[in-house]
Z-matrix of the N, CA and C atoms (Angstrom, degrees):
N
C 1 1.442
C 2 1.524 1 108.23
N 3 1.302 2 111.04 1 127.17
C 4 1.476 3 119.48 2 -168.88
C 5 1.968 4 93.52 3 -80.81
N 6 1.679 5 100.80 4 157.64
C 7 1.310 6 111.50 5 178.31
C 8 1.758 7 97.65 6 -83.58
N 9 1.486 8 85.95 7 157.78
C 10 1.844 9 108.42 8 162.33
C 11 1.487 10 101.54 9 -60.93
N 12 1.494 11 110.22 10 128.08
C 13 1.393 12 126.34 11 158.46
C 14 1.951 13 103.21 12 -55.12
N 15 1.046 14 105.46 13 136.76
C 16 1.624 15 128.41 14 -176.33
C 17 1.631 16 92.33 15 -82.82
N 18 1.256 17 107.49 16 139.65
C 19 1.534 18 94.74 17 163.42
C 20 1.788 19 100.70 18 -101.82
N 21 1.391 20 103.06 19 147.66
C 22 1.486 21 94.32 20 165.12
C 23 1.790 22 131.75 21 -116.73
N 24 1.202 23 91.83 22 97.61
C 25 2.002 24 100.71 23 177.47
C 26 1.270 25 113.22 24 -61.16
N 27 1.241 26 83.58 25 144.14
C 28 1.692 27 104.49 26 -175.88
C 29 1.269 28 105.84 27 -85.99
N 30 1.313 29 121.86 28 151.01
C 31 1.810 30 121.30 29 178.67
C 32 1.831 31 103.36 30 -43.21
N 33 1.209 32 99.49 31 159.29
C 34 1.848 33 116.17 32 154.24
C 35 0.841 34 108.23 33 -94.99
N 36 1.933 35 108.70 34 140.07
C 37 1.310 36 146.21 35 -169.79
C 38 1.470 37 105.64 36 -86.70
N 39 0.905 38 127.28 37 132.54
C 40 1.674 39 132.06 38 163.86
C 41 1.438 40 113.64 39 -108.00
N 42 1.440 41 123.71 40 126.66
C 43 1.196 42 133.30 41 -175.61
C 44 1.532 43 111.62 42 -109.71
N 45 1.643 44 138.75 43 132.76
C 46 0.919 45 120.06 44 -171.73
C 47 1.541 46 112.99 45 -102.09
N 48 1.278 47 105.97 46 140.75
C 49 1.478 48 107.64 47 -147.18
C 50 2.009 49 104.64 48 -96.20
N 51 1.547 50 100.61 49 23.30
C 52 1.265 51 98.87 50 175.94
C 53 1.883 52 94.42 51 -105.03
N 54 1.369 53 111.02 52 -43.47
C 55 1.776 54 109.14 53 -170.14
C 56 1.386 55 98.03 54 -107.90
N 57 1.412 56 150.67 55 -51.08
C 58 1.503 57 141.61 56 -162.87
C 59 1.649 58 101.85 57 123.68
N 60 1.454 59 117.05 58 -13.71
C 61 1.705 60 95.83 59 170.94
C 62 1.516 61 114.96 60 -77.21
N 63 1.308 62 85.46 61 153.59
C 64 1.876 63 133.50 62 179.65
C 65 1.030 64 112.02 63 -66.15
N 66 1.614 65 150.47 64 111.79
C 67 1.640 66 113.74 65 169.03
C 68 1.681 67 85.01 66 -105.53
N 69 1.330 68 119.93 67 153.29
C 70 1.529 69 127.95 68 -173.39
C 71 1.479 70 97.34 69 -131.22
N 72 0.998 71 87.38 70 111.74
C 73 2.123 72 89.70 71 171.87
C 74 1.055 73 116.42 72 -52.81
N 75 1.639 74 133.66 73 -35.94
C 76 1.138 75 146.85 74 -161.65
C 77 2.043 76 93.38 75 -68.77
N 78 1.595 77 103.83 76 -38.09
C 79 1.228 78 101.99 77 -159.24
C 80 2.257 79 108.00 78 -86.29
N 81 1.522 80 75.02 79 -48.27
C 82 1.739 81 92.35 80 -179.63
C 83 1.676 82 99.36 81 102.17
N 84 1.198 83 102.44 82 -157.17
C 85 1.616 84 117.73 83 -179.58
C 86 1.466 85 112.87 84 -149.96
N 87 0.952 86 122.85 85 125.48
C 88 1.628 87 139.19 86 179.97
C 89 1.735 88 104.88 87 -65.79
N 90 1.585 89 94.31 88 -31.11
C 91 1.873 90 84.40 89 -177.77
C 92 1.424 91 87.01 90 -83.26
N 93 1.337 92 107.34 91 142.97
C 94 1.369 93 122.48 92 148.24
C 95 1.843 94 100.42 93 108.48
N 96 1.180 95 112.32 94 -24.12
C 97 1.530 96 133.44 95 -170.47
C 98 1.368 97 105.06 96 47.36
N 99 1.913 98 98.48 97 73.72
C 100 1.589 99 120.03 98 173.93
C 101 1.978 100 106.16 99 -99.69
N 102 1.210 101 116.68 100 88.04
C 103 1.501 102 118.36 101 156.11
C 104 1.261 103 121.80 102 8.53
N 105 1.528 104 121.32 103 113.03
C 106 1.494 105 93.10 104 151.20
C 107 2.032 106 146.36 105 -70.76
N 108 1.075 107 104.29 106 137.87
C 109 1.597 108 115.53 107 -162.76
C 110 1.542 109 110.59 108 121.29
N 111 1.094 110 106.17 109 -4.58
C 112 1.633 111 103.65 110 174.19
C 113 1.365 112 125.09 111 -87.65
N 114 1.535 113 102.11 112 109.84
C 115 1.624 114 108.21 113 -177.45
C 116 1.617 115 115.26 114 -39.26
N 117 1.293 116 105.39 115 157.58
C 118 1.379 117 104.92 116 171.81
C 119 1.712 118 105.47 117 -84.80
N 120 1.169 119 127.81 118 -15.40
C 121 1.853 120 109.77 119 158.96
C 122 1.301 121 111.81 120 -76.40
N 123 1.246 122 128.16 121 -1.59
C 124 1.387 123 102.51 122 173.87
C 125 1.434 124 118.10 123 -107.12
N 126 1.534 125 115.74 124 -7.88
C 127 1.515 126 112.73 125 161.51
C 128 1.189 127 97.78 126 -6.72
N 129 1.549 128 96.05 127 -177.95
C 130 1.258 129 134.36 128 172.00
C 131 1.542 130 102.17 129 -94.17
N 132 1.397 131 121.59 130 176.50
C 133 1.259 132 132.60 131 -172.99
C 134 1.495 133 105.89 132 -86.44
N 135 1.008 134 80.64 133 -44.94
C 136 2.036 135 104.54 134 -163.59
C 137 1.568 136 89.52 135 -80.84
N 138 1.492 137 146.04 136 33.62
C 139 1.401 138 106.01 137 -165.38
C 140 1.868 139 81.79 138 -118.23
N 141 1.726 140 104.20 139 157.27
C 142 1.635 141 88.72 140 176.42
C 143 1.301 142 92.55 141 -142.31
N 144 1.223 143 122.79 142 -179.43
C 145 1.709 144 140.52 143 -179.55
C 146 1.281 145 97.01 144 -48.16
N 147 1.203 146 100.84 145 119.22
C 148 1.792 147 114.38 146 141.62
C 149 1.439 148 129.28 147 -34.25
N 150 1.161 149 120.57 148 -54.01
C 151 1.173 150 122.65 149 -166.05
C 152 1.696 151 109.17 150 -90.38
N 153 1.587 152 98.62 151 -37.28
C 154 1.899 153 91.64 152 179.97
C 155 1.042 154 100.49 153 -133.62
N 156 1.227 155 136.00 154 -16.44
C 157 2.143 156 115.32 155 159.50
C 158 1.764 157 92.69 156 121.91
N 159 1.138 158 112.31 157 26.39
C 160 1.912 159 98.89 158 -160.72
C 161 1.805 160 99.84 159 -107.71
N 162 1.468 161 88.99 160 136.18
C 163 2.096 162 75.33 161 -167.64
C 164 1.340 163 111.19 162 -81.50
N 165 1.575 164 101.64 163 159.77
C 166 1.421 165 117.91 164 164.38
C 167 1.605 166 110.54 165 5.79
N 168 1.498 167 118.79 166 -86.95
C 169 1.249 168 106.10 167 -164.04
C 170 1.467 169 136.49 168 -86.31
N 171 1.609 170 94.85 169 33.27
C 172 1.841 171 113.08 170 137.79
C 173 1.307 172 131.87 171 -54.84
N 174 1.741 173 101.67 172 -42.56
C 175 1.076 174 124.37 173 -169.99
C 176 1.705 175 119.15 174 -64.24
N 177 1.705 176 117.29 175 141.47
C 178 1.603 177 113.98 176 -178.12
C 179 1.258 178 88.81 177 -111.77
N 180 1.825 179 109.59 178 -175.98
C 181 1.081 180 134.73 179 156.49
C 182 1.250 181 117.72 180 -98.56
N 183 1.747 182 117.67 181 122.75
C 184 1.164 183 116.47 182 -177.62
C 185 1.561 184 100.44 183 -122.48
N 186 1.248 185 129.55 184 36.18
C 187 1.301 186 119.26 185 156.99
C 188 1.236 187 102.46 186 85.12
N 189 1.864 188 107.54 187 169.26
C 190 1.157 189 123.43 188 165.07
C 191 1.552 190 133.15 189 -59.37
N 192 1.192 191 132.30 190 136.52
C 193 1.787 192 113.66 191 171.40
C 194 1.002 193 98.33 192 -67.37
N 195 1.350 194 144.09 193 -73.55
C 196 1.483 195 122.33 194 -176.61
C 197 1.124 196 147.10 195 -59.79
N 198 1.201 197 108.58 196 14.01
C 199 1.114 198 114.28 197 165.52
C 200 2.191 199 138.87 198 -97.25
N 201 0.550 200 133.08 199 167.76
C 202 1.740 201 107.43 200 164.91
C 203 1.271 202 129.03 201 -85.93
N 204 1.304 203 109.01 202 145.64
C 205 1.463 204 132.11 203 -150.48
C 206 1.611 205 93.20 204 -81.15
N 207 1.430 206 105.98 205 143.48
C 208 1.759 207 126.24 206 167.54
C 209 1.819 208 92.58 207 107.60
N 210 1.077 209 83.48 208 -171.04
C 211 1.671 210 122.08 209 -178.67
C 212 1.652 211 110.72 210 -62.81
N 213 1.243 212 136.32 211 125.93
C 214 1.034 213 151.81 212 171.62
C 215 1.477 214 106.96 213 -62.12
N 216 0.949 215 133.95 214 -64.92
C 217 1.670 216 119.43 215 154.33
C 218 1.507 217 133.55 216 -27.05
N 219 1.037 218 87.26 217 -17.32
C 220 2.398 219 88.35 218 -161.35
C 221 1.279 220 88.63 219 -124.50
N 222 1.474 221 139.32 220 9.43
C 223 1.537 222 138.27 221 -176.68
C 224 1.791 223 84.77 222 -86.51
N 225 1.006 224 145.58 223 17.90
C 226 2.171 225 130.49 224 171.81
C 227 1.216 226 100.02 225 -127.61
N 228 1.807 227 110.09 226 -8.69
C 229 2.007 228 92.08 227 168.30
C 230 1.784 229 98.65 228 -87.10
N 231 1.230 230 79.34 229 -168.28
C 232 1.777 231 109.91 230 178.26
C 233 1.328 232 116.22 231 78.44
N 234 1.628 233 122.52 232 -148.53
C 235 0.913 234 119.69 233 -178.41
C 236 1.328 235 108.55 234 -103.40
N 237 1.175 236 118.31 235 -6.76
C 238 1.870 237 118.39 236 179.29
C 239 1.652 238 102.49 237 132.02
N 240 1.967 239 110.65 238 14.32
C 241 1.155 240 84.85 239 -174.44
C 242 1.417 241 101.27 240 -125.44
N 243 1.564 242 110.94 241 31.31
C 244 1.452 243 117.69 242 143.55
C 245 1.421 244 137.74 243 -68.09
N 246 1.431 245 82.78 244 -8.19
C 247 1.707 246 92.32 245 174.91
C 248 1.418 247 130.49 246 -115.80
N 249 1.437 248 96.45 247 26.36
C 250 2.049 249 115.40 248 173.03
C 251 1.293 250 106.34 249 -111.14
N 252 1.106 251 105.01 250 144.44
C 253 1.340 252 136.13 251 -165.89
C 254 1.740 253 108.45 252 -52.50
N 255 1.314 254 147.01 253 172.20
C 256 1.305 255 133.98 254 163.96
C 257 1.705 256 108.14 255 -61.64
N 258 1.428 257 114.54 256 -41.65
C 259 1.684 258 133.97 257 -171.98
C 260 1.677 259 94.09 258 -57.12
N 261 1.148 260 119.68 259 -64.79
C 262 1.816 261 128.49 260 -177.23
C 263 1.667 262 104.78 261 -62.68
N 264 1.009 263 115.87 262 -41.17
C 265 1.874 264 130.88 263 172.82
C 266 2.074 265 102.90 264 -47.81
N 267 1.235 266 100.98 265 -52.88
C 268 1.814 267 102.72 266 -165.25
C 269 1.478 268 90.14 267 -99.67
N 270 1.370 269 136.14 268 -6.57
C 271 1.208 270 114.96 269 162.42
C 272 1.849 271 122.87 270 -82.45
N 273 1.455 272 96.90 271 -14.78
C 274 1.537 273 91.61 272 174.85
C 275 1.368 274 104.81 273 -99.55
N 276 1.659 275 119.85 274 -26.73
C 277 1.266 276 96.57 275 -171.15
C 278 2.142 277 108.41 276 -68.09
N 279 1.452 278 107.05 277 -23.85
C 280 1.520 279 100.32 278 -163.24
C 281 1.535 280 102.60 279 -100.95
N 282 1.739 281 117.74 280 7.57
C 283 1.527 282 128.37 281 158.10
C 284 1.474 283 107.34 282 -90.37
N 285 0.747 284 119.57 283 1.97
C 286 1.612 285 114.18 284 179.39
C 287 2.175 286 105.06 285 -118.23
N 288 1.143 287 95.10 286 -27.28
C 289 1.558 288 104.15 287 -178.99
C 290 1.837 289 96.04 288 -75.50
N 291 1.663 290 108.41 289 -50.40
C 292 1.598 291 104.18 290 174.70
C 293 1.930 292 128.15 291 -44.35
N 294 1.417 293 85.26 292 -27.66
C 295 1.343 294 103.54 293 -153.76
C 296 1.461 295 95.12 294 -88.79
N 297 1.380 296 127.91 295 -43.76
C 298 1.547 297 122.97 296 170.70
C 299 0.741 298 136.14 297 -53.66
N 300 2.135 299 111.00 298 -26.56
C 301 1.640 300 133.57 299 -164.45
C 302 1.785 301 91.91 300 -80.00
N 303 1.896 302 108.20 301 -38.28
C 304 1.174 303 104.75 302 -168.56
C 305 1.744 304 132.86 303 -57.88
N 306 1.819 305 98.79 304 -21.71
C 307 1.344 306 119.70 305 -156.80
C 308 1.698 307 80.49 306 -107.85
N 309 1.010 308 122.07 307 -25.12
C 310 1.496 309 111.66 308 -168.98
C 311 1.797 310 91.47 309 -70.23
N 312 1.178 311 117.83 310 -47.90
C 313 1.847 312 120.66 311 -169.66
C 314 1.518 313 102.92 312 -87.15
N 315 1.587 314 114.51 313 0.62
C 316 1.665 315 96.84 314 155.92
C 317 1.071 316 132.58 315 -76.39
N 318 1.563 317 104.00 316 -17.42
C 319 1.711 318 119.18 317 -177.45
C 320 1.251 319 107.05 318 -52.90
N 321 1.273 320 126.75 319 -48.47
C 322 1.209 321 141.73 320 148.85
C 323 1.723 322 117.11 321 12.15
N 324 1.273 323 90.66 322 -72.96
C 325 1.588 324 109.42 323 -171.76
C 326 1.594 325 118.82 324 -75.43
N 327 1.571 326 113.12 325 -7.15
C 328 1.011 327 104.65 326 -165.92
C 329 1.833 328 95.40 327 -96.86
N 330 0.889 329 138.15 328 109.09
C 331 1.481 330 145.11 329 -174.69
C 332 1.926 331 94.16 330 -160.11
């Protein structure tokens, strides 16, 4: 009997909740000349936002990128679209907004 495939998650993103940056482990940070793959608990103490200087514990957890966006609880309601990603999330909401503007300027044609 073959084993269960492992899934493998990508680190969590921390967003700092004074300006809107991301720090991505995958990516690292140029201030401070932090590696990429370096968790955000293992920073340094002293290390703060890039963009506005605000320390560490500004910072939230916003989850995996690959993973789907919201609450782990409320991902079995809806219609199935608790379980797309934020990237799949703004592509339907601004593919479906394209798509109305399109039928709204077909009216257009009908004369």
């Amino acid at each position: 009997m073959s084993e269960p495939a492992t899934e493998v998650k990508s680190p969590d993103r921390y967003e700092c909740n004074a300006c809107g940056y991301v720090y991505e482990p995958s990516k690292g940070s140029s201030t401070g000349n932090i590696p990429p793959g370096t968790e955000f608990e293992d920073l340094p103490a002293r290390w703060r936002c890039p963009v506005c200087g605000a320390p560490r514990s500004q910072f939230r957890n916003i989850g995996s990128s690959s993973g789907p966006s919201g609450f782990e609880e409320n991902l079995g309601f809806g219609l199935g679209v608790n379980t797309l990603t934020s990237q799949q999330k703004s592509l339907l909401i601004f593919g479906g907004l394209a798509l109305a503007f399109l039928f709204f300027i077909s009216l257009y044609g009908l004369r």
